[in-house]
N, C-alpha and C positions, 0 to 999 in steps of 0.2 A: 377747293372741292374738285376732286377729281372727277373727269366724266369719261367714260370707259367706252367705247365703242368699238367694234372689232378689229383688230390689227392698229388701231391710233386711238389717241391719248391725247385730251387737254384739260388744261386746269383753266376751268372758268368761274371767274371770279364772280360772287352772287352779288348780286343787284341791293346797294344801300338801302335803308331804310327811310331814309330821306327822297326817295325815288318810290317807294313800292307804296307810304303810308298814304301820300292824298289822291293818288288812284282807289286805293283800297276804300277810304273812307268817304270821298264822293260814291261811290259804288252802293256803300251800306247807306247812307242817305238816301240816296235814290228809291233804294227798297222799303226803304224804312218810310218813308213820307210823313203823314204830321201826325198820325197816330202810331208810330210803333207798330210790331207784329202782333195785330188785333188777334187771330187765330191761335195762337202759341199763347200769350198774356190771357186768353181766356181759360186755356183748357188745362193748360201746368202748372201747379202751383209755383211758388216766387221759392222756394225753396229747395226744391227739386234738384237731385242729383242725378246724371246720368252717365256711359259710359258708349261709347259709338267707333264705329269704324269706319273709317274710309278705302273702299272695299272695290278694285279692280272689276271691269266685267269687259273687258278687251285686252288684246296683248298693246303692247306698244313703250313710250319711255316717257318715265314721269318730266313733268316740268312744273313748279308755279309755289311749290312748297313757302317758301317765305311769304309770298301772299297770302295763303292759307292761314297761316300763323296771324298775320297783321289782320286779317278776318275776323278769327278767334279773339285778340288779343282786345282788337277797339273794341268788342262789344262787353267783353271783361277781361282783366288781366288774368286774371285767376285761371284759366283753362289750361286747359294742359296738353299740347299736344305733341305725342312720342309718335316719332318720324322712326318707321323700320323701311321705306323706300325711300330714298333722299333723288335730288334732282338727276338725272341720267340714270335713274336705274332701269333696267329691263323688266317689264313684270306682264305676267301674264293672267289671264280671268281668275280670279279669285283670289290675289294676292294682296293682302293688308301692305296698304302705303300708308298707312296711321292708323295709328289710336288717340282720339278725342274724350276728354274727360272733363266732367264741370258741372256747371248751373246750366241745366235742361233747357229754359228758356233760353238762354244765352247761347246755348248751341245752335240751336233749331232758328234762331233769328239769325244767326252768322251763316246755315250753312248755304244757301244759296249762293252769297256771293261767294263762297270758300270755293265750292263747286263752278262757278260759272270761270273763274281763274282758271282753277287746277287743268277743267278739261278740258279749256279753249290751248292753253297754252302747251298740254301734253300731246294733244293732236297735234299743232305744230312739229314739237320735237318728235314724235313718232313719224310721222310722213317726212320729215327728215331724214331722218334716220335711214329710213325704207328706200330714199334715193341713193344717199351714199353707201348704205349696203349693195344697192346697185351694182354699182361702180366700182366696186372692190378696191382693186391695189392704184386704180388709173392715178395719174398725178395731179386731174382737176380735182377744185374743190369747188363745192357747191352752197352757193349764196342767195340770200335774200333781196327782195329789193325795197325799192319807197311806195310799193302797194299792200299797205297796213292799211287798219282799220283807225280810221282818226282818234287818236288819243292812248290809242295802245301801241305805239312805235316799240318804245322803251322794252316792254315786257315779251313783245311777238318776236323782234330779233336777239333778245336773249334765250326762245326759247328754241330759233332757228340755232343757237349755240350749243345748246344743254342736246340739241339731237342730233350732232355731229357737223353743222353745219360753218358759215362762217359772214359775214356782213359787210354788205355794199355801202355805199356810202347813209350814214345815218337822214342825210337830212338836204336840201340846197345849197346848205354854207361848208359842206369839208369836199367837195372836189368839182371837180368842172364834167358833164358830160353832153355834148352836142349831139343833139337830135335833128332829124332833120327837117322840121319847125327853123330851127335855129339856122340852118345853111342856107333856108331858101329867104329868110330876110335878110341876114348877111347879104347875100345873092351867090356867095361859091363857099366851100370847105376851107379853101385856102383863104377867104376873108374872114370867116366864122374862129380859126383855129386864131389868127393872127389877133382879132380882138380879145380872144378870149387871153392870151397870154400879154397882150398887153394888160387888161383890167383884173389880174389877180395875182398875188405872192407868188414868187420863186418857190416854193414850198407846197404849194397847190399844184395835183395831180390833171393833166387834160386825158379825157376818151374822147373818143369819137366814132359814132354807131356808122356804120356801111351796110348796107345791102347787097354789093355786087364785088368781082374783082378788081371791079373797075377803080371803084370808091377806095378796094383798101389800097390799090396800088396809091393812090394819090395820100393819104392817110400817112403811108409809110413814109412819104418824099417830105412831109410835113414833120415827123419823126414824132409823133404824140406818146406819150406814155402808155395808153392801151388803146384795145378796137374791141368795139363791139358787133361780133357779127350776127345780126338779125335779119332770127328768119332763113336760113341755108341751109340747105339739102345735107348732107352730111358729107356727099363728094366735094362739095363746095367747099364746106368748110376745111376739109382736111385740105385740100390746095390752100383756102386762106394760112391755115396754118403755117402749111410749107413754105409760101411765099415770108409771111412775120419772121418765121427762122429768128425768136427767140429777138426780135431789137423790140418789143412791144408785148405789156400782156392783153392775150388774147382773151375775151367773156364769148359764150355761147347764149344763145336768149331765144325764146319763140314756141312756148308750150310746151317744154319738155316735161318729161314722166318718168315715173320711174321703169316702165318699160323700153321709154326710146333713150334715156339718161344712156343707159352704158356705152353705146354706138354712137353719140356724141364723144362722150370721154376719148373713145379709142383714137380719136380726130385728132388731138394731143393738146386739146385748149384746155388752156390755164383755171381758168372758172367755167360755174355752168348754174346761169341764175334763172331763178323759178319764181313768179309774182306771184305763184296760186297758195304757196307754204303759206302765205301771211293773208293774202286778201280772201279767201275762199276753201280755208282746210277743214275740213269737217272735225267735230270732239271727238275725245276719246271718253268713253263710257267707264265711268267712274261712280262710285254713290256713298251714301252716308249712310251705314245702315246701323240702325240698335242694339249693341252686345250687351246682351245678360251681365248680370254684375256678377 
């Protein structure tokens, strides 16, 4: 699948079904609890055909469609959903991302969680999107972090990808990054750095967060694979940069937006990661609404 964002291009490979189905279907449980959709089983008959749309009411870029489907799908196979916005696309208020067809009850029981996927996950990509549009041509790119919502890792940093974005490390176990919790039990950097490469694979990545120039000088002399610099001024950080000169990559971190992202960028650091894409992005306004047959 192609995902098109302005001036760059990636092919992002969509999220198995063996990953998207027991999210989905814990989800519909949940709603569903020990009677079924009491309100819908009352008032539709069991036969009922219908014919609905999933109908833009914000600009932004779609994310979550295959959960959509596995939505539809667990509550009947039979549903039919014809995708004219696929995942990346750009769409603006009023733009049909779907048409849903099927068993009435079956819709209307599935749409909630169809919808609480679609627009949690497209606000991601959209407020993505919105940063690296930002930044235009700069050569950072901008990443997610490990501030997800518990149990939605999987699907928030995929959709930090579907809106131009890129991902930090998934989880505790694929790299090392020292905070500085971790330096002051150590008791110095240079103890912190030296455990950490003893107790893990040749193959495993070290960072290590700084605060000051002080920190990354000593950082550098350690020769870590990347630095994180948290928290610096923008002057600051363009000196951090200047000084790494390219033997380390550089991450930018500390409340950036996408009005202060660009003047980060132009500092010349390699990434520039945002906790708020995943722990705190508002939806994007999406609905199910009823088309005439």
């Amino acid at each position: 699948m192609s995902i098109n964002i302005p001036g760059q291009e990636w092919d992002i490979a969509p999220l198995p079904q063996v990953m998207i189905e027991p999210l989905v279907r814990a989800t519909l449980l949940e709603d569903l609890g020990r009677a079924g959709d009491l309100t819908t089983n009352a008032i539709v008959p069991a036969g009922h055909r219908g014919r609905t749309a999933l109908v833009a009411r914000q600009p932004g870029v779609v994310a979550g469609m295959d959960l959509v489907r596995a939505a539809f799908r667990l509550i009947d196979p039979e549903i039919r959903v014809d995708v004219r916005k696929p995942d990346g696309s750009r769409i603006r208020p009023g733009d049909v991302i779907a048409m849903v067809e099927g068993n009435s009850r079956a819709m209307l029981t599935a749409e909630r969680t169809a919808l609480n996927f679609l627009c949690h996950m497209s606000g991601i990509a959209s407020s993505t999107a919105a940063v690296v549009d930002a930044i235009g041509d700069a050569r950072a790119r901008v990443v997610c972090t490990r501030k997800t919502m518990p149990g939605l890792r999987v699907i928030q940093k995929y959709a930090v990808r579907v809106g131009g974005g890129s991902n930090h490390r998934f989880g505790l176990d694929d790299a090392v990054l020292i905070k500085d919790n971790h330096v002051a039990i150590a008791g110095s950097v240079a103890q912190a750095v030296r455990r950490a490469r003893a107790g893990v694979g040749h193959l495993v990545k070290i960072e290590l967060e700084v605060d000051t120039l002080e920190q990354l000088d000593e950082a550098l002399e350690l020769k870590v694979d990347a630095i994180l610099l948290d928290n610096m001024s923008v002057e600051t950080m363009t000196e951090a940069v200047r000084r790494v000169d390219g033997r380390a990559v550089t991450e930018a971190s500390g409340r950036i937006t996408p009005q202060t992202a660009p003047a980060v960028a132009k500092t010349g650091v390699d990434l520039i990661s945002i906790g708020w894409l995943t722990h705190s992005v508002g939806v994007l306004d999406i609905g199910l609404d009823h088309a005439p047959a």
